[in-house]
N, C-alpha and C positions, 0 to 999 in steps of 0.2 A: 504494500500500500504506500511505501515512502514516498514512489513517483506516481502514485494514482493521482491529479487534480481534483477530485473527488471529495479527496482524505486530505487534504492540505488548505490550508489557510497561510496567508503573509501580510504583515505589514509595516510599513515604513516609521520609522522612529530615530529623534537626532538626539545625540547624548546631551542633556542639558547641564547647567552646572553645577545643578545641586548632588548630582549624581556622582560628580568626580573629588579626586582628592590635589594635593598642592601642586603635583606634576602632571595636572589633567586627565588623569587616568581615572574609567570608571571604575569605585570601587565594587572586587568581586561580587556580596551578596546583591545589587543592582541586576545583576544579569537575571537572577530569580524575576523581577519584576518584567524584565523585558520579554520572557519568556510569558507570562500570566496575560501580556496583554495579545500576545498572537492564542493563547489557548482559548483566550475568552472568543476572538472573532472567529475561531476553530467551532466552538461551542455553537455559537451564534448561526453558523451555516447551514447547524442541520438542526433551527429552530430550537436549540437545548441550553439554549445559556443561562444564567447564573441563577435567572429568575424560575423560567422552566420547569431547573433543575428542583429547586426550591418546592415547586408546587406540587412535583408532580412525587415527592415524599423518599426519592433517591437522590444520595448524594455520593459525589465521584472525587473524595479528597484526597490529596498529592499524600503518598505515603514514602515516596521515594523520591531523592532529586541528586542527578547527578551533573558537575558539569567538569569537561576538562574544558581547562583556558591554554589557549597557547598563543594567544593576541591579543594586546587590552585594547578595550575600546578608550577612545578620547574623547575630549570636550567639543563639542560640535560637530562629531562622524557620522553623518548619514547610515541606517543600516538597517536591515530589512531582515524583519525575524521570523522565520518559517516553524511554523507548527504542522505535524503529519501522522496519522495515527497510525500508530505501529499495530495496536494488536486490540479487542473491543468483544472479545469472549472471556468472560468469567472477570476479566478488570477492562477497565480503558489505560492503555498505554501512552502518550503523547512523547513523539522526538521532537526536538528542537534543533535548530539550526539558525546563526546569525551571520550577513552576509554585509561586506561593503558595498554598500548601497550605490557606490559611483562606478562600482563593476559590474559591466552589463552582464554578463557570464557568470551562471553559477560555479564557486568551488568544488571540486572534486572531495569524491566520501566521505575521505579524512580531513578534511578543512575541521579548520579549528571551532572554536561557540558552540558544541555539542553538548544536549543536557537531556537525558531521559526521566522523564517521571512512570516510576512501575511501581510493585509492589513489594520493593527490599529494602532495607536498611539504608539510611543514607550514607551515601560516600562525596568526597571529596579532595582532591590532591592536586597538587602544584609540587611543581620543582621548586626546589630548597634555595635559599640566597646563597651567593656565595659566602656572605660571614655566615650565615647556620652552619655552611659546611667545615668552614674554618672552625667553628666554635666546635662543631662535634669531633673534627680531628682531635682539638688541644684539650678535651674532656670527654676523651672516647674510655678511659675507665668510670667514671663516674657514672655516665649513661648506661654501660654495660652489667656493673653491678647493680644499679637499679632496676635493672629489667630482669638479673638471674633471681633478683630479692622477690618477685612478683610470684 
């Protein structure tokens, strides 16, 4: 269903500034929201959105949210955030995907702003700064004993 038009919703959104931090970069948990507003016009397509959903005594809450980052958005990026329903027996799945809006062509599979909502645990991961790594090198016993102490 990823590329069915059917199952997909998109829409266009500019990072504003309340979103970003001192180096204009939007901060990570933001993406959650950008995400919530393509699900809702996802919802909305097949007449089920928030209200609907409300009425009609089923509700379909994010029990899982994942997203890997590997591009920050910035302060005023154009960027167009695609919702697609993965899977809609026994849960509703939704993928995400966000795109630079001034690139007429979609990204390939692995393009970066991927976030699934399913029904597992939440996960979350980013590569490590380079002082984390510094800091883990120069108190790699510390950390080690802590973790055999568990």
């Amino acid at each position: 269903m990823l590329n069915d038009p059917r199952f997909t919703a998109e829409v266009e959104l500019t990072i504003p500034f309340h979103d970003v931090d001192m180096m204009g970069v939007a901060w990570h948990g933001n993406y959650f929201r950008y995400f919530e507003v393509a699900r809702e016009a996802l919802l909305n397509q097949f007449n089920y959105g928030y209200r609907q959903m409300k009425e009609s005594g089923y509700l379909w809450p994010v029990v899982d949210a994942r997203v890997k980052y590997r591009h920050a958005l910035t302060f005023e990026q154009r960027i167009r955030v695609r919702a697609h329903i993965e899977e809609f027996e026994n849960r509703l799945r939704i993928g995400y995907q966000i795109f630079d809006a001034e690139r007429a062509n979609a990204p390939p599979p692995d393009t970066p702003f991927r976030s699934r909502s399913t029904s597992k645990v939440a996960n979350c991961a980013l590569s490590a700064p380079i002082f984390c790594l510094n800091a883990w090198e120069s108190n790699h016993e510390i950390f080690t004993a802590a973790g055999a102490a568990d």
